[in-house]
Chimera marker file (.cmm) of the C-alpha trace (Angstrom):
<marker_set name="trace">
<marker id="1" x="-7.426" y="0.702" z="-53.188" r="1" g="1" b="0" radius="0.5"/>
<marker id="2" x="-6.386" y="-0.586" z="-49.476" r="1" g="1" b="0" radius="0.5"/>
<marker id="3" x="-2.470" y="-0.087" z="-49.321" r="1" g="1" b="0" radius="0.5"/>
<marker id="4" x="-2.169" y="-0.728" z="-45.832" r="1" g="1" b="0" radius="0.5"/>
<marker id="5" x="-4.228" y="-3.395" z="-43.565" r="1" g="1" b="0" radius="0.5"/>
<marker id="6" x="-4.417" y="-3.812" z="-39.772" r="1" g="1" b="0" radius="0.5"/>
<marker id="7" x="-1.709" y="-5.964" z="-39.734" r="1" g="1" b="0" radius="0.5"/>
<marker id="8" x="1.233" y="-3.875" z="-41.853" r="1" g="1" b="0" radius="0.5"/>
<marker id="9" x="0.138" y="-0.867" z="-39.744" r="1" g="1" b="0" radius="0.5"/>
<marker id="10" x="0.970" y="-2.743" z="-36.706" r="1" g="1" b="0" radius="0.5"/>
<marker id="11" x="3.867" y="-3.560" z="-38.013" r="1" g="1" b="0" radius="0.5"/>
<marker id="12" x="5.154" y="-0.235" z="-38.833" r="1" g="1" b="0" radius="0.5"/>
<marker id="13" x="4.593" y="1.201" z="-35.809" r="1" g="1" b="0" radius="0.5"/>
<marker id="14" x="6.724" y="-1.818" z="-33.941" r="1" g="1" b="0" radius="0.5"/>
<marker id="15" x="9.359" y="-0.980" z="-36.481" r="1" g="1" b="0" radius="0.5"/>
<marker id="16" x="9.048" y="3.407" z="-35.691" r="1" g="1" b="0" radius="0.5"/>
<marker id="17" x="8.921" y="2.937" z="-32.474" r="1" g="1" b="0" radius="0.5"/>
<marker id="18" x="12.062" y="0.759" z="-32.717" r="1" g="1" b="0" radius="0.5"/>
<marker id="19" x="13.100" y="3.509" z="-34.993" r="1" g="1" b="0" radius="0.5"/>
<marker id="20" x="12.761" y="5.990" z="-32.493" r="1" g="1" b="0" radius="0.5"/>
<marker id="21" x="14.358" y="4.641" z="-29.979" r="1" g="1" b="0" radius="0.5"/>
<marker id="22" x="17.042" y="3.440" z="-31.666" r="1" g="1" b="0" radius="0.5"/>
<marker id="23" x="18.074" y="7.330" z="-32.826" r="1" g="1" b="0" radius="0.5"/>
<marker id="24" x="17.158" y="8.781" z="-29.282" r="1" g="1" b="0" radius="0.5"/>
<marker id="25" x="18.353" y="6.262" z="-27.050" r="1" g="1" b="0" radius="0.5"/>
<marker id="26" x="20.744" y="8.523" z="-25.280" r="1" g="1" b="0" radius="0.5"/>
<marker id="27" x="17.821" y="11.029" z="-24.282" r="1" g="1" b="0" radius="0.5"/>
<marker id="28" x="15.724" y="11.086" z="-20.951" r="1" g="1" b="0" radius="0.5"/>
<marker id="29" x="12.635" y="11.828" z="-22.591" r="1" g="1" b="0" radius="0.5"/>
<marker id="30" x="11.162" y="11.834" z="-25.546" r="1" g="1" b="0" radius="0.5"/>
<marker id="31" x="8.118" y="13.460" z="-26.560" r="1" g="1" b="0" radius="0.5"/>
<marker id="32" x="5.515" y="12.616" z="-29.132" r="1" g="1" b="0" radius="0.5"/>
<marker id="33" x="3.254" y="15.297" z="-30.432" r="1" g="1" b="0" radius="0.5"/>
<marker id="34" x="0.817" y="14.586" z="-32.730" r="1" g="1" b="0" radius="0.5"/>
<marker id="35" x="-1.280" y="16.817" z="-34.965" r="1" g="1" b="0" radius="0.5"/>
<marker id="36" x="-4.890" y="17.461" z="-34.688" r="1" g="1" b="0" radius="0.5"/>
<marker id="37" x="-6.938" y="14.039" z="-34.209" r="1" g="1" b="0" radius="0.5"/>
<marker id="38" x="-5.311" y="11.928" z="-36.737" r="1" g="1" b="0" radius="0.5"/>
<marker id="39" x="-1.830" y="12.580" z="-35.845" r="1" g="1" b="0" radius="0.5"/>
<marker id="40" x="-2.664" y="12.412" z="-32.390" r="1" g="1" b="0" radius="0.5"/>
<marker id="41" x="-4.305" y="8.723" z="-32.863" r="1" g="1" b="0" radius="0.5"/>
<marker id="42" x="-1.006" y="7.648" z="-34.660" r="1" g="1" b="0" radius="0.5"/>
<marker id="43" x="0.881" y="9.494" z="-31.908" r="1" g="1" b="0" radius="0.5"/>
<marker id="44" x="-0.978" y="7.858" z="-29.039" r="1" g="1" b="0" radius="0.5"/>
<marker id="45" x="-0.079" y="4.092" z="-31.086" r="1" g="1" b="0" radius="0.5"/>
<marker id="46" x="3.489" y="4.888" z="-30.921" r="1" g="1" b="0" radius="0.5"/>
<marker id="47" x="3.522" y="5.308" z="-27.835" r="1" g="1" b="0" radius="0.5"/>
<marker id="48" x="1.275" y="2.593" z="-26.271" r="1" g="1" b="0" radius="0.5"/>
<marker id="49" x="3.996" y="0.377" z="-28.603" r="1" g="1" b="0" radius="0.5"/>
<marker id="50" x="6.678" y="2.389" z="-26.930" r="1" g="1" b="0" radius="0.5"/>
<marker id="51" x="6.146" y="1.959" z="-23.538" r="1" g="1" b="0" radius="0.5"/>
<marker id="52" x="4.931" y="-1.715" z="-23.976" r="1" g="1" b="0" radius="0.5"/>
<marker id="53" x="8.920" y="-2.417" z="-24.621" r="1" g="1" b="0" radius="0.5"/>
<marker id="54" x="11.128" y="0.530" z="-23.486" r="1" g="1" b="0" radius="0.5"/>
<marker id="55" x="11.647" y="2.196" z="-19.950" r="1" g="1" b="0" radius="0.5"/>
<marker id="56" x="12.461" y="5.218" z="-21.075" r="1" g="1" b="0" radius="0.5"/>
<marker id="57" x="10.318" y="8.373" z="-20.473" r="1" g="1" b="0" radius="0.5"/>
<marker id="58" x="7.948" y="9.153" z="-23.104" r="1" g="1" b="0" radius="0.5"/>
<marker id="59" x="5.292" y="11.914" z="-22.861" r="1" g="1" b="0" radius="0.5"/>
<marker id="60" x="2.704" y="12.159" z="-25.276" r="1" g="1" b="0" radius="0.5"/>
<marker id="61" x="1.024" y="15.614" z="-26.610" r="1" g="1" b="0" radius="0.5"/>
<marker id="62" x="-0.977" y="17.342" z="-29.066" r="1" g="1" b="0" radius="0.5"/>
<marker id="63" x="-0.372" y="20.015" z="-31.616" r="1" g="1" b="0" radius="0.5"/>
<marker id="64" x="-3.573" y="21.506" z="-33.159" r="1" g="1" b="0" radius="0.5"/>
<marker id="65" x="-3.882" y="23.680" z="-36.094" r="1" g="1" b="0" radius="0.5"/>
<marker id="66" x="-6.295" y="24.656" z="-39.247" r="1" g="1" b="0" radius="0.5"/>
<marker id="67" x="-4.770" y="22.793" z="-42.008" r="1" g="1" b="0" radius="0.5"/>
<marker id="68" x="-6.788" y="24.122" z="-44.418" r="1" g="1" b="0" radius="0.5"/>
<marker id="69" x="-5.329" y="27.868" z="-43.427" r="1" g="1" b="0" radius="0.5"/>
<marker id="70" x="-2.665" y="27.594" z="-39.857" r="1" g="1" b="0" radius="0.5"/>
<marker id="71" x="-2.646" y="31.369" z="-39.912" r="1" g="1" b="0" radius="0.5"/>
<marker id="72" x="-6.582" y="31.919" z="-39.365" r="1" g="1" b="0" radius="0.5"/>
<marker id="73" x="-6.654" y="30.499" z="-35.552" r="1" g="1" b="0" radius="0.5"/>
<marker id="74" x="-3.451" y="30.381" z="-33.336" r="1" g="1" b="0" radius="0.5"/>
<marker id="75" x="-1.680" y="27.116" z="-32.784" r="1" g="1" b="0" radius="0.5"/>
<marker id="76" x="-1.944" y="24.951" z="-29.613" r="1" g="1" b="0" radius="0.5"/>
<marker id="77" x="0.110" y="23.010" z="-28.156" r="1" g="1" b="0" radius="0.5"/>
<marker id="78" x="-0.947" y="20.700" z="-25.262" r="1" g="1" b="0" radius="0.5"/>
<marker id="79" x="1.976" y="21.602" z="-22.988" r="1" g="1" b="0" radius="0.5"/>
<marker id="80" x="3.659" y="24.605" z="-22.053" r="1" g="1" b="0" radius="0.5"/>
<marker id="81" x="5.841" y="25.882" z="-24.482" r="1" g="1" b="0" radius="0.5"/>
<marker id="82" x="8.932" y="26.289" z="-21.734" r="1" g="1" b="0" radius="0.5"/>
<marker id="83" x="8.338" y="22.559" z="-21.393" r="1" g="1" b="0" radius="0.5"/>
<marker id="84" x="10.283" y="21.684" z="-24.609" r="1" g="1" b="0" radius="0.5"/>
<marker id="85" x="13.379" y="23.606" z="-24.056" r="1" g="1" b="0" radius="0.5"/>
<marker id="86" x="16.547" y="21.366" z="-24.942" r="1" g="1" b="0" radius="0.5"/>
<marker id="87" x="14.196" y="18.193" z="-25.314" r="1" g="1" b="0" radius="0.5"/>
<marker id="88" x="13.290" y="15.876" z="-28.580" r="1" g="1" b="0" radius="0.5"/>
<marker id="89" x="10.398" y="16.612" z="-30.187" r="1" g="1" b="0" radius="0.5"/>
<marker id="90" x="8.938" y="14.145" z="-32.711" r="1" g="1" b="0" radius="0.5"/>
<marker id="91" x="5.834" y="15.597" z="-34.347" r="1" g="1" b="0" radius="0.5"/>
<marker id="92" x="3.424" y="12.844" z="-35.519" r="1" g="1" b="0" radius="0.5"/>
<marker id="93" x="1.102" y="12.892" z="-38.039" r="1" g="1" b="0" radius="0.5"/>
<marker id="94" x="-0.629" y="10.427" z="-40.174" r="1" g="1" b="0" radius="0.5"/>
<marker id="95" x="0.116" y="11.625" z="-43.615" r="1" g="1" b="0" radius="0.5"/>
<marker id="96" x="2.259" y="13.854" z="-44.615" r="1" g="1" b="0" radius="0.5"/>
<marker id="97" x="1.338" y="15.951" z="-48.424" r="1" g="1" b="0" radius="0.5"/>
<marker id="98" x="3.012" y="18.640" z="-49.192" r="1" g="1" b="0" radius="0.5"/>
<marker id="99" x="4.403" y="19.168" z="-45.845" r="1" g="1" b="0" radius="0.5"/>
<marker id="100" x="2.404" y="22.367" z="-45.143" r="1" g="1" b="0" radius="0.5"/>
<marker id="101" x="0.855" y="21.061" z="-41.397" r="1" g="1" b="0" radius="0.5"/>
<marker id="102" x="3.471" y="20.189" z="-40.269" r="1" g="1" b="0" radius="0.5"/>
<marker id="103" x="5.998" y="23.042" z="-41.245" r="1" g="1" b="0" radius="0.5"/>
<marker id="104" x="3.341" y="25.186" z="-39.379" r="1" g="1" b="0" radius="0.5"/>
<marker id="105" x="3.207" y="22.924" z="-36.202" r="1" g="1" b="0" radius="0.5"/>
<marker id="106" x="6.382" y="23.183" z="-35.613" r="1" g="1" b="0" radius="0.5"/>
<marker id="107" x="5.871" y="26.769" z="-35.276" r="1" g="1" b="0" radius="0.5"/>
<marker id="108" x="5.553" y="27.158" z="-31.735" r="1" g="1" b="0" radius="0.5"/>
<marker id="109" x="8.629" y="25.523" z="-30.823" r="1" g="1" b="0" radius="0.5"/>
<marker id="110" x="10.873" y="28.650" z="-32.646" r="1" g="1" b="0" radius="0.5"/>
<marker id="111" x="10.088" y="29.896" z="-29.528" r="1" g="1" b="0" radius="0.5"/>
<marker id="112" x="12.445" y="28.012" z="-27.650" r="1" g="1" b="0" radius="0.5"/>
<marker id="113" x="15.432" y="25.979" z="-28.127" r="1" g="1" b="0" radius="0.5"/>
<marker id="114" x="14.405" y="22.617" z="-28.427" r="1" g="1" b="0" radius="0.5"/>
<marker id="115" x="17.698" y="19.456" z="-28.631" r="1" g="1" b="0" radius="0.5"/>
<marker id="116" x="16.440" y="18.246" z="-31.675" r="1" g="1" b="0" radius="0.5"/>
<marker id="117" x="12.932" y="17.968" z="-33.591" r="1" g="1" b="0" radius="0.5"/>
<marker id="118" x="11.918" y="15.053" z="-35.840" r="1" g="1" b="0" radius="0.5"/>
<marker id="119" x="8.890" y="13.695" z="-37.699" r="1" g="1" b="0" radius="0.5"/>
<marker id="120" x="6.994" y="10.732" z="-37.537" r="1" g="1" b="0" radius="0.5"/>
<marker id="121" x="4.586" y="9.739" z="-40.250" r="1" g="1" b="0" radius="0.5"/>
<marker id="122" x="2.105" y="6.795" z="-41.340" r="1" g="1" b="0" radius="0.5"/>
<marker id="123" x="2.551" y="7.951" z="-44.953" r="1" g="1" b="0" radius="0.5"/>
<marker id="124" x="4.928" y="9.756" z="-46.299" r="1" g="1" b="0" radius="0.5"/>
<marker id="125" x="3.936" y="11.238" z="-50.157" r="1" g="1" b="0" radius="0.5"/>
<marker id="126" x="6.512" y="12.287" z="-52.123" r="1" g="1" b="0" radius="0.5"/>
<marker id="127" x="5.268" y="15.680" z="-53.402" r="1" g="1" b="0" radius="0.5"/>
<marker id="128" x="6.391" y="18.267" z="-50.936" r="1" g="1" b="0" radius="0.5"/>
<marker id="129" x="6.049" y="22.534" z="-51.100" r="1" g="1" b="0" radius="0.5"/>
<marker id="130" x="7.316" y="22.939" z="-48.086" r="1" g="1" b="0" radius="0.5"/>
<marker id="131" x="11.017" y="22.193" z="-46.779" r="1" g="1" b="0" radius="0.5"/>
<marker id="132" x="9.849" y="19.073" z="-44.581" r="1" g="1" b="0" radius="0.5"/>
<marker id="133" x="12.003" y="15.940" z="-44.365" r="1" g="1" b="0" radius="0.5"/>
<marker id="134" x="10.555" y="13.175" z="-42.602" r="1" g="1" b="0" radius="0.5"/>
<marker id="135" x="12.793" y="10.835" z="-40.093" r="1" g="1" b="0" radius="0.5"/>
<marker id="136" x="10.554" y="7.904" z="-39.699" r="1" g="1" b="0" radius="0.5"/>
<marker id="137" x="7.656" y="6.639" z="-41.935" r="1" g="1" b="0" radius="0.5"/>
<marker id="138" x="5.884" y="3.206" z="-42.296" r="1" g="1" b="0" radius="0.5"/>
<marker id="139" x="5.702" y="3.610" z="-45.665" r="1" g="1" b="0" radius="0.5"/>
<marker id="140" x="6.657" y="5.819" z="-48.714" r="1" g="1" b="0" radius="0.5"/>
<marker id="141" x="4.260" y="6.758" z="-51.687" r="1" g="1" b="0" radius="0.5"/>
<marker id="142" x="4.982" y="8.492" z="-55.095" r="1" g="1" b="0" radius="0.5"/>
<marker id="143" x="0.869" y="9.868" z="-56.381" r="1" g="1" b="0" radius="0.5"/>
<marker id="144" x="-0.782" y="11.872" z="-58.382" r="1" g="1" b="0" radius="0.5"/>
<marker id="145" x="-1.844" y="15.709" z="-56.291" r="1" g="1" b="0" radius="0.5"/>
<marker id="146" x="-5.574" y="14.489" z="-57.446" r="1" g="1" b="0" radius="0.5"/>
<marker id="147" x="-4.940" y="11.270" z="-55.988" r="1" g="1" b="0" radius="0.5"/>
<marker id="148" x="-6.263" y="11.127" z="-52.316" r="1" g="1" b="0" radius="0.5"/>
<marker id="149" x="-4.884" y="9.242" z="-48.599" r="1" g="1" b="0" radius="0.5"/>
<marker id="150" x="-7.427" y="8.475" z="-46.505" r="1" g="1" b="0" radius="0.5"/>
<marker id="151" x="-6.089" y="7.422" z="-43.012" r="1" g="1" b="0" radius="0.5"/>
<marker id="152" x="-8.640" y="5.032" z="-40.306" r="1" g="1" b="0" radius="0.5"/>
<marker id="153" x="-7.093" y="4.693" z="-37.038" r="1" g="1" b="0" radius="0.5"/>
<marker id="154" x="-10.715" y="5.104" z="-35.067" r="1" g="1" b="0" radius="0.5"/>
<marker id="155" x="-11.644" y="1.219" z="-34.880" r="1" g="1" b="0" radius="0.5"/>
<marker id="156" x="-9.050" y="-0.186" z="-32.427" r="1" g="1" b="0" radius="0.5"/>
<marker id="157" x="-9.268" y="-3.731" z="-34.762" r="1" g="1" b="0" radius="0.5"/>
<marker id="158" x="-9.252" y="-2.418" z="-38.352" r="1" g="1" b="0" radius="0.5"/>
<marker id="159" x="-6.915" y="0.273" z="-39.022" r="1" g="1" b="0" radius="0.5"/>
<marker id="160" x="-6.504" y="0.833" z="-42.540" r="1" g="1" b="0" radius="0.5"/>
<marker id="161" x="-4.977" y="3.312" z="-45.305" r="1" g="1" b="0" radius="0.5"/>
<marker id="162" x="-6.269" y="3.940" z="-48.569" r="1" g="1" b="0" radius="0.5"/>
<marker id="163" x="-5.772" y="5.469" z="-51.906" r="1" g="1" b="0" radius="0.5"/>
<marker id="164" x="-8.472" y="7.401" z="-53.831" r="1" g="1" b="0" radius="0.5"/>
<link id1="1" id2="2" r="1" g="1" b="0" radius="0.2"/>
<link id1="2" id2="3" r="1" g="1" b="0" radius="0.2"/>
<link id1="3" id2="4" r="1" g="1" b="0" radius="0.2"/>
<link id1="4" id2="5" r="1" g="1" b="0" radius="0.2"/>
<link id1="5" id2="6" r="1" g="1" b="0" radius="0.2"/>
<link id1="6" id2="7" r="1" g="1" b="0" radius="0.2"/>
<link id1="7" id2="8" r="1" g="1" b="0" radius="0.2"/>
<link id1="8" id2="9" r="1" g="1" b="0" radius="0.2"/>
<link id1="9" id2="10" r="1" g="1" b="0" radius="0.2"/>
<link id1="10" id2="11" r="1" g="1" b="0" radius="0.2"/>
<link id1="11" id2="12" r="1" g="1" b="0" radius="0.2"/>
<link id1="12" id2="13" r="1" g="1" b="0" radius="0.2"/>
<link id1="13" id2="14" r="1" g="1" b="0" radius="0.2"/>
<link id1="14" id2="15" r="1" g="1" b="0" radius="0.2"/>
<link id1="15" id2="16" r="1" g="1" b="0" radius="0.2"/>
<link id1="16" id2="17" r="1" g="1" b="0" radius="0.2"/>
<link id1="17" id2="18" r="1" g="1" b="0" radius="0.2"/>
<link id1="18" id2="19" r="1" g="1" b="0" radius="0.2"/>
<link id1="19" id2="20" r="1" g="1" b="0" radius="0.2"/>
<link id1="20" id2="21" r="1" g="1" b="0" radius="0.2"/>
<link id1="21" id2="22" r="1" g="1" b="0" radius="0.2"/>
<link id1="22" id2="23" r="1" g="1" b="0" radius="0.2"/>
<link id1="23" id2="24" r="1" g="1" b="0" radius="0.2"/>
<link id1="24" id2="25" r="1" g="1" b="0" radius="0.2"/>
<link id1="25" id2="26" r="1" g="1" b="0" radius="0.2"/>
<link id1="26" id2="27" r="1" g="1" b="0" radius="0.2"/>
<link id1="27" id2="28" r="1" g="1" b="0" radius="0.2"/>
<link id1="28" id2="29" r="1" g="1" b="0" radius="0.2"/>
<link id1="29" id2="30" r="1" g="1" b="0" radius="0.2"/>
<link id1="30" id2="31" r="1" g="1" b="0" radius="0.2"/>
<link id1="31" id2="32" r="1" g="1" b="0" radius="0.2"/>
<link id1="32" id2="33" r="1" g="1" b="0" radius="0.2"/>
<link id1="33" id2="34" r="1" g="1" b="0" radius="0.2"/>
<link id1="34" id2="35" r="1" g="1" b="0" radius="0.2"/>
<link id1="35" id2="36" r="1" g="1" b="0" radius="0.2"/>
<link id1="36" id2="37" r="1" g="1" b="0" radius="0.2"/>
<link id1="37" id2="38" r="1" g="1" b="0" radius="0.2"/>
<link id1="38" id2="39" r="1" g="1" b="0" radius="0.2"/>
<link id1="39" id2="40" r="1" g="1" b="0" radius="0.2"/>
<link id1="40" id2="41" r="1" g="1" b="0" radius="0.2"/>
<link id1="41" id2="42" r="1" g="1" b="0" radius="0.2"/>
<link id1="42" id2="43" r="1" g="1" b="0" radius="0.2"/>
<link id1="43" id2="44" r="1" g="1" b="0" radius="0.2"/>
<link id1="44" id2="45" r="1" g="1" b="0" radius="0.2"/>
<link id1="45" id2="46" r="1" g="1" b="0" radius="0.2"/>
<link id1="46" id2="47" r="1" g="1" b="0" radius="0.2"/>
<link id1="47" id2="48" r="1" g="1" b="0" radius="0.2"/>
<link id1="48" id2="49" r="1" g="1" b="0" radius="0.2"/>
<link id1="49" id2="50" r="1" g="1" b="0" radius="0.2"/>
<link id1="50" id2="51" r="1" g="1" b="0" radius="0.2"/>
<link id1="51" id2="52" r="1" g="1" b="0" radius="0.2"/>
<link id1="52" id2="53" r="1" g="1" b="0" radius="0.2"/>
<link id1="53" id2="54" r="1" g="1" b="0" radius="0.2"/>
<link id1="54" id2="55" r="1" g="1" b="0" radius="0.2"/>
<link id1="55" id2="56" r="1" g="1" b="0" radius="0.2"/>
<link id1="56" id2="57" r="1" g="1" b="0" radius="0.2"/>
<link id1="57" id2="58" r="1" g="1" b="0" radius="0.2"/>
<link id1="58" id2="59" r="1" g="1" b="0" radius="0.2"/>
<link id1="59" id2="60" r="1" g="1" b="0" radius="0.2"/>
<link id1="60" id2="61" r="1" g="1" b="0" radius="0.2"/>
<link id1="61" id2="62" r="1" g="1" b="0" radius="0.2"/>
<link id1="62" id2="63" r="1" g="1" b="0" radius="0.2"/>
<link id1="63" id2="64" r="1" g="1" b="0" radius="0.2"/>
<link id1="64" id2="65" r="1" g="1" b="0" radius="0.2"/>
<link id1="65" id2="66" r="1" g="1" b="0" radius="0.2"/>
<link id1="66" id2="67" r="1" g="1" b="0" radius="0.2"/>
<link id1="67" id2="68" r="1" g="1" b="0" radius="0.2"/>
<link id1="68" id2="69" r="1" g="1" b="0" radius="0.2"/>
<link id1="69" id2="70" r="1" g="1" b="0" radius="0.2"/>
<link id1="70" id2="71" r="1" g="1" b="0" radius="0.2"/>
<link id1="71" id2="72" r="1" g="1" b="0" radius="0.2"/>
<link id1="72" id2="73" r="1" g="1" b="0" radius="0.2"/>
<link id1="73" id2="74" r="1" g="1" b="0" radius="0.2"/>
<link id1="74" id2="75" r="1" g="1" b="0" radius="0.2"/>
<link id1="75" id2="76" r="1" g="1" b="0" radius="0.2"/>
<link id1="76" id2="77" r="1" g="1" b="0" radius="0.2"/>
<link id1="77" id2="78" r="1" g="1" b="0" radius="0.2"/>
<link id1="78" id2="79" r="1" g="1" b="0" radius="0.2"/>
<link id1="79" id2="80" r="1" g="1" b="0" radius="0.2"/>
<link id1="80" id2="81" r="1" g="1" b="0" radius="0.2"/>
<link id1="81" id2="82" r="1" g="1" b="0" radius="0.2"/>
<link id1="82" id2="83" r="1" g="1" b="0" radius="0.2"/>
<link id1="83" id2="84" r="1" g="1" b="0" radius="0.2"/>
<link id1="84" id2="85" r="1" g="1" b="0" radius="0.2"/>
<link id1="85" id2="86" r="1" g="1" b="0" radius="0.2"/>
<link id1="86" id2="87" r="1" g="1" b="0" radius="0.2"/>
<link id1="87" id2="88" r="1" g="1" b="0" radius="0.2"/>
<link id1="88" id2="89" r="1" g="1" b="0" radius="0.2"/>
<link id1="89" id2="90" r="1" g="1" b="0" radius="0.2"/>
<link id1="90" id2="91" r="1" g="1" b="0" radius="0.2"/>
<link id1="91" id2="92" r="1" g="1" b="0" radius="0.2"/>
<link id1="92" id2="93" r="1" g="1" b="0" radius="0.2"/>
<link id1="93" id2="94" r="1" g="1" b="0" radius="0.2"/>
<link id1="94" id2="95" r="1" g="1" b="0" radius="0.2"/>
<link id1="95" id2="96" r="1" g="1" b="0" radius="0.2"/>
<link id1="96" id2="97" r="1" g="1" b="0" radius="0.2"/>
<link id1="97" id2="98" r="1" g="1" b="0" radius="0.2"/>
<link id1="98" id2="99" r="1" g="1" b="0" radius="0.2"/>
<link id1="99" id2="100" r="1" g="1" b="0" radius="0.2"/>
<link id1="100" id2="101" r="1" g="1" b="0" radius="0.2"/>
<link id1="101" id2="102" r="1" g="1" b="0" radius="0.2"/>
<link id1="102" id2="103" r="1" g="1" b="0" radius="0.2"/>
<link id1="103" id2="104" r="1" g="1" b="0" radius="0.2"/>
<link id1="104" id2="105" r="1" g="1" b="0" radius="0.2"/>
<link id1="105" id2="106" r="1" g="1" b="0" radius="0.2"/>
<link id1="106" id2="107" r="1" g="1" b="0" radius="0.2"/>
<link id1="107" id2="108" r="1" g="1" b="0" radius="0.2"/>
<link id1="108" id2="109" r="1" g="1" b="0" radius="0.2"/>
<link id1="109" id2="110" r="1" g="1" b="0" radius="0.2"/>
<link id1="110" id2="111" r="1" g="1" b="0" radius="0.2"/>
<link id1="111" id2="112" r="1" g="1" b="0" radius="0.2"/>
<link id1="112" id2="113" r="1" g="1" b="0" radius="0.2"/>
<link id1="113" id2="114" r="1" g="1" b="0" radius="0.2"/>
<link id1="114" id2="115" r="1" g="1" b="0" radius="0.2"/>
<link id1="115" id2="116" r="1" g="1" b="0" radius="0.2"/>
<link id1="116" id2="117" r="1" g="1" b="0" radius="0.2"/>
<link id1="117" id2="118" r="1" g="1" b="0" radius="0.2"/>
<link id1="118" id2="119" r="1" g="1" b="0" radius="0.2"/>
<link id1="119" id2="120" r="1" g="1" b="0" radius="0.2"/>
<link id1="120" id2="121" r="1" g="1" b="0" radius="0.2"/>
<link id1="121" id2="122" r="1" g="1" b="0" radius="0.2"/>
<link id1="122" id2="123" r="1" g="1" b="0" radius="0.2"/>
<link id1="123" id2="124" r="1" g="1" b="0" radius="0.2"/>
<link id1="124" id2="125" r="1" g="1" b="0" radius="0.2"/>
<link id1="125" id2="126" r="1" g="1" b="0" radius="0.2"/>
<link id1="126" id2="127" r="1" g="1" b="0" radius="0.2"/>
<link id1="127" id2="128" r="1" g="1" b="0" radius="0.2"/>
<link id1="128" id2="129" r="1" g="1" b="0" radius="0.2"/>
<link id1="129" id2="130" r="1" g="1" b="0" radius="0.2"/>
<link id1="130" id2="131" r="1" g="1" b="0" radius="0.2"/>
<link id1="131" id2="132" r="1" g="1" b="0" radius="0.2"/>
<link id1="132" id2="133" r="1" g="1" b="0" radius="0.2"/>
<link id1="133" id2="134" r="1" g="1" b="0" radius="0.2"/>
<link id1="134" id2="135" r="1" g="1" b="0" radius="0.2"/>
<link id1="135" id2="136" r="1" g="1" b="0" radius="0.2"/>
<link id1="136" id2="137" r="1" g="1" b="0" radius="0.2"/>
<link id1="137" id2="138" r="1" g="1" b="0" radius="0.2"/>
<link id1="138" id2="139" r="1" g="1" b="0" radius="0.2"/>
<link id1="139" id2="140" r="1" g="1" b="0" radius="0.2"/>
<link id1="140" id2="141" r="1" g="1" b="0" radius="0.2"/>
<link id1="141" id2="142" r="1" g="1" b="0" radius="0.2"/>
<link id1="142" id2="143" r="1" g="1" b="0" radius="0.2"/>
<link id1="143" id2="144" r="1" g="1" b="0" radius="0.2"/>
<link id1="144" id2="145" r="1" g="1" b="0" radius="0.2"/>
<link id1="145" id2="146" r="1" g="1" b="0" radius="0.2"/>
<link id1="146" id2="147" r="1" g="1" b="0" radius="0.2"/>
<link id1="147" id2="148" r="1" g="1" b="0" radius="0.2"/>
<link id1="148" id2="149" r="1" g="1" b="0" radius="0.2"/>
<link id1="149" id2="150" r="1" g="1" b="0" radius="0.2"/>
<link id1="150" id2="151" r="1" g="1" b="0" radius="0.2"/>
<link id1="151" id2="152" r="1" g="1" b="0" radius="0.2"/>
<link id1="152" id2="153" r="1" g="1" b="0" radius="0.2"/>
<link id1="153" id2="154" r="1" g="1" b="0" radius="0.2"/>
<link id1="154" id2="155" r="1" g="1" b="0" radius="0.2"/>
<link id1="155" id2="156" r="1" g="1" b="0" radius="0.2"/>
<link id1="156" id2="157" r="1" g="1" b="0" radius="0.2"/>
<link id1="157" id2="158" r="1" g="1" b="0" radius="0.2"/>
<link id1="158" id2="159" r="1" g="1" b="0" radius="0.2"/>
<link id1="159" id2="160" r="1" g="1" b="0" radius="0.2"/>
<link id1="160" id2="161" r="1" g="1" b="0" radius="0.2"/>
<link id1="161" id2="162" r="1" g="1" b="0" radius="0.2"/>
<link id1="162" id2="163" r="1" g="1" b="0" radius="0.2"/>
<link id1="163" id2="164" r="1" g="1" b="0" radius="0.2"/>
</marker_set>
């Protein structure tokens, strides 16, 4: 079942990236870091909707990780760690389950002492195991764990979400 078309998930980003700004208008820079490729894709829409809009400086990364096990092959970040000190961090990713991803990418950044650090999801199910709150979402979904979110950002004209 489609719950999200091209045209809501163009919305939603307008409206994060509003979102985003909005709560972090004060800072010089913001940066988006987005998990593995799908997170990253979502990332890399906020921003090209960011900076079609806003002045403000907004550098885009990656965070990448095993989902299926984080503690099996060190996490990378695209930057260098020292780079984050006292800045806001919002990690992107598409969907967020039980919140396991992305309480291991933020990992790295317990390293340092970043301002503040945020999420940013597509799709935000309600069914966490791990303490992850999400700041901005384009939408919010109560499902069954056997029920699946499948996420297409690839084809630049038909992004889509879907429930299995």
């Amino acid at each position: 079942m489609k719950l999200l078309d091209h045209i809501d998930i163009a919305r939603k980003i307008k409206r994060m990236a509003i979102q985003i700004l909005e709560q972090n208008y004060q800072e010089p820079e913001i940066i988006l870091a987005g998990i593995n490729k799908n997170g990253t894709a979502f990332a890399e829409l906020l921003f090209n909707e960011f900076t079609k809009k806003f002045e403000q400086k907004l550098t885009l990364t990656t965070i990448t990780l095993n989902p299926a096990n984080p503690l099996t092959v060190p996490i990378e970040v695209g930057l260098p760690i020292e780079y984050f000190e006292n800045k806001v961090i919002i990690v992107v990713d598409d969907v967020a389950n039980t919140g396991r991803t992305i309480f291991y990418a933020i990992k790295p950044f317990l390293d340092i002492i970043p301002k503040k650090i945020e999420v940013a999801v597509l799709v935000d199910r309600k069914h966490k195991s791990f303490p992850i709150m999400v700041d901005y979402m384009g939408m919010s979904l109560a499902t069954t764990l056997q029920e699946n979110i499948e996420v297409s950002l690839k084809d630049k004209n038909e992004y889509s979400v879907m429930l299995n």
